[in-house]
C-alpha positions as CSV (number, residue, x, y, z in Angstrom):
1,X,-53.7,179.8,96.8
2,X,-49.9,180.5,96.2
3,X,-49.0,177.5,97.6
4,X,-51.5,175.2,96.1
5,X,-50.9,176.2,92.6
6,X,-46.7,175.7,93.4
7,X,-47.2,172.3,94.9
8,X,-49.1,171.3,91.7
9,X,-46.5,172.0,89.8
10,X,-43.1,171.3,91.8
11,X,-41.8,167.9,90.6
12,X,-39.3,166.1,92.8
13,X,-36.2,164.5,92.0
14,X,-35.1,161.0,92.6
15,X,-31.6,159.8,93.2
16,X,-31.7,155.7,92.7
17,X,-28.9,153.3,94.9
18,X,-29.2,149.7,94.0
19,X,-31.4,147.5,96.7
20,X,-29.6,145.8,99.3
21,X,-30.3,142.2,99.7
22,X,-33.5,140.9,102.0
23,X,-32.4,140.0,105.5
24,X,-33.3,136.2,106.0
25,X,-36.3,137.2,108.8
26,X,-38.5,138.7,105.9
27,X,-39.0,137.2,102.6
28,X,-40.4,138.9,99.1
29,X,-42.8,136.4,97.8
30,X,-43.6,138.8,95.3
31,X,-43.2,142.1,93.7
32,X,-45.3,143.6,91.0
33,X,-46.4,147.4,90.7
34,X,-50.2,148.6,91.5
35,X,-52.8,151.2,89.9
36,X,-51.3,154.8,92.3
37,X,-48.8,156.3,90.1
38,X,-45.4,155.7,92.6
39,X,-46.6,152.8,94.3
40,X,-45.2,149.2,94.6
41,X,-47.0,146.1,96.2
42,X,-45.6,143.5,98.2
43,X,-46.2,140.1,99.4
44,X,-44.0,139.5,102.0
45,X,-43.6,136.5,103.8
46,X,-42.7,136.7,108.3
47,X,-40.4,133.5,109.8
48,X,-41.7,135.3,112.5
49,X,-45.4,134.6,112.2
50,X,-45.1,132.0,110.0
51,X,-47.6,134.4,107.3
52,X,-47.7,136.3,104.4
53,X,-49.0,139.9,104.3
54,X,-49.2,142.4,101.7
55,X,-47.3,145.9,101.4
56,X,-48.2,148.4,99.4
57,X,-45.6,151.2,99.3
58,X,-46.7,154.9,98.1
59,X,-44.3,157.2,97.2
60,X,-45.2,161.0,97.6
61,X,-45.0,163.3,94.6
62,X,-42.0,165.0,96.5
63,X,-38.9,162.8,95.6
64,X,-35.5,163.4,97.4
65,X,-33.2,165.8,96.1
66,X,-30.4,165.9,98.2
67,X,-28.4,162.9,99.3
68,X,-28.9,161.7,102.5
69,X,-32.4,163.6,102.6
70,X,-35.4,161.2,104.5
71,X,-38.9,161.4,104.2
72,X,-41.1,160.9,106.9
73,X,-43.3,157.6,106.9
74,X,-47.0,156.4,107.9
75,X,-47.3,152.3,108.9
76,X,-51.0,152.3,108.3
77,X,-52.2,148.8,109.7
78,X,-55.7,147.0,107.6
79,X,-53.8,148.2,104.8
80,X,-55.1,151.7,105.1
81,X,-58.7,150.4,103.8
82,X,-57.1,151.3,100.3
83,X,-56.7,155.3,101.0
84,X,-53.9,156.1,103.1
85,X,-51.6,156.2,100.1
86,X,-53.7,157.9,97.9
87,X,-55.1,160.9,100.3
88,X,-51.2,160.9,101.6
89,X,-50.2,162.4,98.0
90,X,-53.0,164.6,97.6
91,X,-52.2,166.0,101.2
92,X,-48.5,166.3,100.8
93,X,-48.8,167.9,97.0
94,X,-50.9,170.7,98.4
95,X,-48.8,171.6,101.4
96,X,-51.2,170.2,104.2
97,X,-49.0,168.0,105.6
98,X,-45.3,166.8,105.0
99,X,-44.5,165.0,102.2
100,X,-44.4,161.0,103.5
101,X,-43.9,157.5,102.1
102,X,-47.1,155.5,103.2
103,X,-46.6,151.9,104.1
104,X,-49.7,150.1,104.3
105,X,-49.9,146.5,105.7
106,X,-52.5,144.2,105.0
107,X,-53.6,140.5,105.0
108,X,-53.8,138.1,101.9
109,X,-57.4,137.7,100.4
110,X,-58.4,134.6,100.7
111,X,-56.1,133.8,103.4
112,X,-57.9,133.2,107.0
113,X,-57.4,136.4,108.9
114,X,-55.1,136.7,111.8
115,X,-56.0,140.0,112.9
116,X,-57.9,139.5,116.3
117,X,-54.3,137.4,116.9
118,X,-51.5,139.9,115.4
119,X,-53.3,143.5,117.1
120,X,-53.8,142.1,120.0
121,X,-50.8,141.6,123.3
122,X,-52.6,140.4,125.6
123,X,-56.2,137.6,125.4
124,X,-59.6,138.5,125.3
125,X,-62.7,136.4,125.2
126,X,-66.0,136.9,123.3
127,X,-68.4,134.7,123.3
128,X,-66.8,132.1,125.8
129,X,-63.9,131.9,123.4
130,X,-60.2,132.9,124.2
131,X,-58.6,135.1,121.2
132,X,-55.4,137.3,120.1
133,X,-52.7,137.9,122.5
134,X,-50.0,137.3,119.4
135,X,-49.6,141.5,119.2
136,X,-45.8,141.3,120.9
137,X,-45.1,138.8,118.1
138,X,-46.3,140.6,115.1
139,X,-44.8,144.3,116.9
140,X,-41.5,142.6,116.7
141,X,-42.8,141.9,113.1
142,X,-42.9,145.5,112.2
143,X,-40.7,147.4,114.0
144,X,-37.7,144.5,113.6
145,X,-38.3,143.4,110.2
146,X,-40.3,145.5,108.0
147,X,-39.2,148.6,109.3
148,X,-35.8,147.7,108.6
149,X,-36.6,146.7,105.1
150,X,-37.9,149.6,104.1
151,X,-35.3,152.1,105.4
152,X,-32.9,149.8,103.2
153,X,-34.8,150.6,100.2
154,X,-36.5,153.8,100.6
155,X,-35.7,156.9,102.0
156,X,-37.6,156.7,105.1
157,X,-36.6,158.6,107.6
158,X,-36.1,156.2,111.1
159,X,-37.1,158.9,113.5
160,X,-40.0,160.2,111.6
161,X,-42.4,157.2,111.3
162,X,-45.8,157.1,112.6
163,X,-48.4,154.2,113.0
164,X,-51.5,154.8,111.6
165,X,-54.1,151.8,113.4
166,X,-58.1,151.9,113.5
167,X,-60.5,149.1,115.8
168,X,-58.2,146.8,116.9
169,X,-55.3,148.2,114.6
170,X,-55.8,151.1,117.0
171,X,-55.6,148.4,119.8
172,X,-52.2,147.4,118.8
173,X,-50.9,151.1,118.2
174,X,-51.7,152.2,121.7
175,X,-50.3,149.1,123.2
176,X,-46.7,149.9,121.4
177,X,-47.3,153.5,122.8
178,X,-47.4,151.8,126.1
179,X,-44.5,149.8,125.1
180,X,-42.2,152.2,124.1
181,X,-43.8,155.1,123.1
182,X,-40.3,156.8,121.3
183,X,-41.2,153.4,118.9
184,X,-42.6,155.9,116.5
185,X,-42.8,159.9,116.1
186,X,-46.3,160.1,116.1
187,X,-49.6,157.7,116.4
188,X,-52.6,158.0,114.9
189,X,-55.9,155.8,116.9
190,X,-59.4,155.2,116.1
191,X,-62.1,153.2,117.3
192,X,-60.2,151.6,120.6
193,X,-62.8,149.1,122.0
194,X,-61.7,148.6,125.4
195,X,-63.2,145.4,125.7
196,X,-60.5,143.7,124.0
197,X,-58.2,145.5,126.3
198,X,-59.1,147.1,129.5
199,X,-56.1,147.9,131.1
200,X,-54.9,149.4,128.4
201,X,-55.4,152.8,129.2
202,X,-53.8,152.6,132.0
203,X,-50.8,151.2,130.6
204,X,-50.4,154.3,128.5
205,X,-50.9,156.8,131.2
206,X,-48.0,155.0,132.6
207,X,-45.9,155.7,129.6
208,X,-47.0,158.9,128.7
209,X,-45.4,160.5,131.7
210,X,-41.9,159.3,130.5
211,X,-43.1,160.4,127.1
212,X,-41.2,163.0,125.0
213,X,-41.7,164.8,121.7
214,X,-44.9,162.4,120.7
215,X,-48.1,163.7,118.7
216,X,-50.7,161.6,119.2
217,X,-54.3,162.0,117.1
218,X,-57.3,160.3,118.8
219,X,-60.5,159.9,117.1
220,X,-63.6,158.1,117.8
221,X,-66.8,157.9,115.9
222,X,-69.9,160.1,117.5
223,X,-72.4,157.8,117.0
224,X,-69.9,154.3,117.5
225,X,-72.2,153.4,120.6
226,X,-75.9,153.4,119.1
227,X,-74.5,151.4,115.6
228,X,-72.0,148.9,117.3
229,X,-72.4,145.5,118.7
230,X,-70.5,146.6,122.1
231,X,-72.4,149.4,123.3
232,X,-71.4,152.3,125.0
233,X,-67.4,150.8,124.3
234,X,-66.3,153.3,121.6
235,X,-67.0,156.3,123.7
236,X,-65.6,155.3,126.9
237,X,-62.5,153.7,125.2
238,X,-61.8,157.3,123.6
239,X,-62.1,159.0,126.6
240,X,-60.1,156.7,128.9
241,X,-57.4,156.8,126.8
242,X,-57.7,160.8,125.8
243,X,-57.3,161.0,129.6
244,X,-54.5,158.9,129.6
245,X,-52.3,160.6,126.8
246,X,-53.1,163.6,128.6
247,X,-50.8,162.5,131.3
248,X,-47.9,163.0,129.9
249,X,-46.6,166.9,129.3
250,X,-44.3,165.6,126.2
251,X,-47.2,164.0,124.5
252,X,-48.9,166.5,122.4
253,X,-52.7,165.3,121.5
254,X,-55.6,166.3,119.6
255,X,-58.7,163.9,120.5
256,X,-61.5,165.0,118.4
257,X,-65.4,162.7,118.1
258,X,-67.1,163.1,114.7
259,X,-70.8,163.3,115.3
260,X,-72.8,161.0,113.4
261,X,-70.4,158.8,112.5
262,X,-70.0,155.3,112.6
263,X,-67.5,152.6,113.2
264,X,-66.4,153.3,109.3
265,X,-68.1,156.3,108.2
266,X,-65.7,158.5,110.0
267,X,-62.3,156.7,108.6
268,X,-61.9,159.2,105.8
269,X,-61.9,162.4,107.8
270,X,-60.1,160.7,110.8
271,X,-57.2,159.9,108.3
272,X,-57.1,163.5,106.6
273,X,-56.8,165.4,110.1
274,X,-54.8,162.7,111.7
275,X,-52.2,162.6,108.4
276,X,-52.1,166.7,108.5
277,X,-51.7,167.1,112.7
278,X,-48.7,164.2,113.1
279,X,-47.1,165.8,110.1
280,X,-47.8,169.4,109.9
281,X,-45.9,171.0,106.6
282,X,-42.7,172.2,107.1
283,X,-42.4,176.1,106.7
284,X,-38.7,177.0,106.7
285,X,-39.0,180.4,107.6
286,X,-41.8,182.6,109.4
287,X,-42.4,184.8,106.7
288,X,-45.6,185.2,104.6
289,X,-45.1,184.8,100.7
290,X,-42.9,187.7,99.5
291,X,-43.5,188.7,95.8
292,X,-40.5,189.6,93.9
293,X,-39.9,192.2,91.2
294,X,-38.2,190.6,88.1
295,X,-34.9,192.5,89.0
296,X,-35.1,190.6,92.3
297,X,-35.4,187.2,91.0
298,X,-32.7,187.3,88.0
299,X,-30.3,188.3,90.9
300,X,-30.4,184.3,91.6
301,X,-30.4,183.0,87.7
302,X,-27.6,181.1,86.6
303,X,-25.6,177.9,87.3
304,X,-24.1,176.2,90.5
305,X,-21.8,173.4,91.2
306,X,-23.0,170.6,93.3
307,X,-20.3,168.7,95.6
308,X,-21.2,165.3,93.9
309,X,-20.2,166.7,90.8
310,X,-24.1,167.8,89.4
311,X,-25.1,170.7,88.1
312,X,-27.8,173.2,89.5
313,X,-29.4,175.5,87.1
314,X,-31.7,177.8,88.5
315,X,-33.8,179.7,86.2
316,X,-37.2,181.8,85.7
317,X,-40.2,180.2,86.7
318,X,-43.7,179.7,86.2
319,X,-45.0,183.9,87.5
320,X,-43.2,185.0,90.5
321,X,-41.3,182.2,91.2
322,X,-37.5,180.3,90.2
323,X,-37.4,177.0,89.1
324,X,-34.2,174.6,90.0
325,X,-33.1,171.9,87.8
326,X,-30.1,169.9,88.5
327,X,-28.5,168.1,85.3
328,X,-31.6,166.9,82.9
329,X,-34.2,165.7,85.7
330,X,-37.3,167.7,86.0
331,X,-37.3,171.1,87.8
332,X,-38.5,172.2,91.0
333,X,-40.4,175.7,91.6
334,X,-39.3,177.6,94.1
335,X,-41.7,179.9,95.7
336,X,-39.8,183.2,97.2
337,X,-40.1,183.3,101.4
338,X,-37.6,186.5,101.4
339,X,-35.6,188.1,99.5
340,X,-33.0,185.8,99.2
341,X,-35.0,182.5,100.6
342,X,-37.4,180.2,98.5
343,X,-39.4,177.0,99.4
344,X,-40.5,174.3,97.7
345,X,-43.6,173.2,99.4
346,X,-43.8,169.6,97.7
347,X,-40.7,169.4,98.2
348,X,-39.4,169.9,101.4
349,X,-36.9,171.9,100.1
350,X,-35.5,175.1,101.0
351,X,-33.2,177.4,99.4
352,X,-31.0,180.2,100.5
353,X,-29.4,182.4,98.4
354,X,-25.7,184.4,99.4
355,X,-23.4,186.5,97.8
356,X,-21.3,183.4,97.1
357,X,-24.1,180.5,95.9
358,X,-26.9,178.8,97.8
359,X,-27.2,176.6,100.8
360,X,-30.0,173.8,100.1
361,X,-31.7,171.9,103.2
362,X,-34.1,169.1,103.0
363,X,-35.1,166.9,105.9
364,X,-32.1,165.4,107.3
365,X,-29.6,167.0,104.7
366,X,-28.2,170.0,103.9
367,X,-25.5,170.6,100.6
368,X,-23.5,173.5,99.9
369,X,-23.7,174.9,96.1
370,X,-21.2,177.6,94.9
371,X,-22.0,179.6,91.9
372,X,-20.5,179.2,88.7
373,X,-19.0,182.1,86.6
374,X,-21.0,183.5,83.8
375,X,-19.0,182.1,80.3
């Protein structure tokens, strides 16, 4: 309960650089912002596939605070079906999973879909007709030009992405797995009908033994083979490739079946545990909340210097917690994990007191702040 009510109210802070300019493979058609609070929309338009697509990039409500601090990031293919950005804030607010910019990539309306051609590497036929087979194409897509694009302008951390892809976006996620699985941290896949695929399982058995540091979350829909067009695809598909993910000691997995649930119905769920078991919070130290007397916490009140020049004021917060406010942005509450240690949930921030100042870390940075004397 602690931590809930402290990630409701830690704010973030936000240090701004000015936008590099577009690299000629990817061009902004347009750029206007969208309904979430933190999020900007894209069109986007590929030399590389000759197509537009749309990009909607949510922001979390932690914001970076020190420079050269990342953020982990979810691709989420179909354009998340509209709540992969969303649920990624309420998740990362609450300290159920790490706080992560949400990409989500989607096709035009009223554009003809490519979809059966983009999420697919290799051809399959239904109905007598040859489809897809244009996934290497749009892979390249992602990883060599919108990746790239966003690490210019956000903080996105390079080594922390995961691709989030369902149906035949989970089709094209397991096929980069099998690719080069170190092409992102983690995977989330649902839905894989093997039919448009079939050696792909054994693809990524292949690479999964060479496979290190990966969290993959499989999911599958209990009752995909009574309510599908392809029966009996769903359930085999999950287990032939939970089998094959298996094979690999570095890759660690959770495959979990909803029963009763449909092609669809079991999105929702699939993205909340998926989003909370490839990004687990991060928990500085193993320690369970430590209350602090009022004599304790005024021990750590007062004013630090910041090597850029910034000012850290740390002062009494909201009941047993400090708040930390640097120059005039909005503070951040810091909930005690120690004596002499506090966290941030929201975040990702933690602090660590000395006789001398405090040591701040955040993902992928860590700043020195020595304490001002007392005028």
């Amino acid at each position: 309960m602690h931590r809930i009510i402290a990630a409701c109210l830690a704010i973030g802070l936000m240090t701004s650089s000015g936008s590099p300019a577009i690299a000629d493979p990817l061009t902004v058609v347009s750029e206007a912002s969208v309904t979430q609070q933190n999020a900007t929309r894209f069109v986007v338009r590929s030399d590389r596939l000759g197509r537009d697509y749309e990009v909607t990039v949510q922001l979390p409500g932690a914001k970076v605070v020190l420079p050269g601090q990342k953020l982990a990031t979810i691709y989420a293919l179909d354009g998340g079906y509209g709540l992969a950005g969303p649920n990624s804030v309420f998740l990362g607010g609450r300290a159920m999973m790490a706080p992560a910019i949400v990409v989500s990539i989607g096709f035009i309306r009223g554009q003809p879909s490519s979809r059966d051609q983009d999420f697919t590497h290799h051809p399959f036929t239904v109905d007598g007709a040859t489809r897809g087979g244009g996934g290497a194409a749009f892979e390249a897509f992602l990883r060599q030009d919108l990746k790239p694009f966003i690490e210019a302008r956000y903080p996105a951390d390079p080594a922390g992405s995961v691709l989030f892809g369902h149906s035949l976006g989970g089709v094209l996620a397991a096929n980069i797995f099998a690719g080069d699985p170190g092409a992102f941290a983690g995977y989330i896949i649902g839905s894989v009908p093997p039919l448009r695929d079939p050696g792909l399982a054994d693809r990524v058995a292949k690479a999964a033994v060479g496979a290190q540091g990966r969290r993959v979350f499989l999911a599958v829909g209990g009752a995909e083979d009574v309510t599908t067009a392809e029966k009996h695809d769903m359930g085999q598909g999950f287990a032939a490739l939970a089998a094959a993910f298996r094979a690999g000691p570095g890759v660690t997995l959770q495959a979990r079946s909803y029963p009763g649930e449909n092609h669809l119905s079991f999105y929702p769920a699939m993205m909340l545990d998926g989003f909370r078991f490839v990004l687990p919070p991060t928990v500085p130290v193993d320690l369970p909340y430590a209350p602090l007397s009022a004599g304790d916490l005024a021990r750590h009140v007062g004013v630090y210097a910041l090597p850029d020049g910034r000012i850290l004021t740390i002062k009494p917060g909201f009941e047993n917690w400090l708040a930390a406010q640097i120059d005039d942005q909005p503070s951040v509450y810091l909930m005690p994990n120690g004596a002499n240690r506090f966290y941030a949930y929201s975040a990702d921030l933690d602090v660590a007191f000395d006789t001398r100042g405090l040591t701040l870390t955040g993902h992928g940075a860590k700043v020195r702040a020595d304490r001002k004397p007392a005028p």
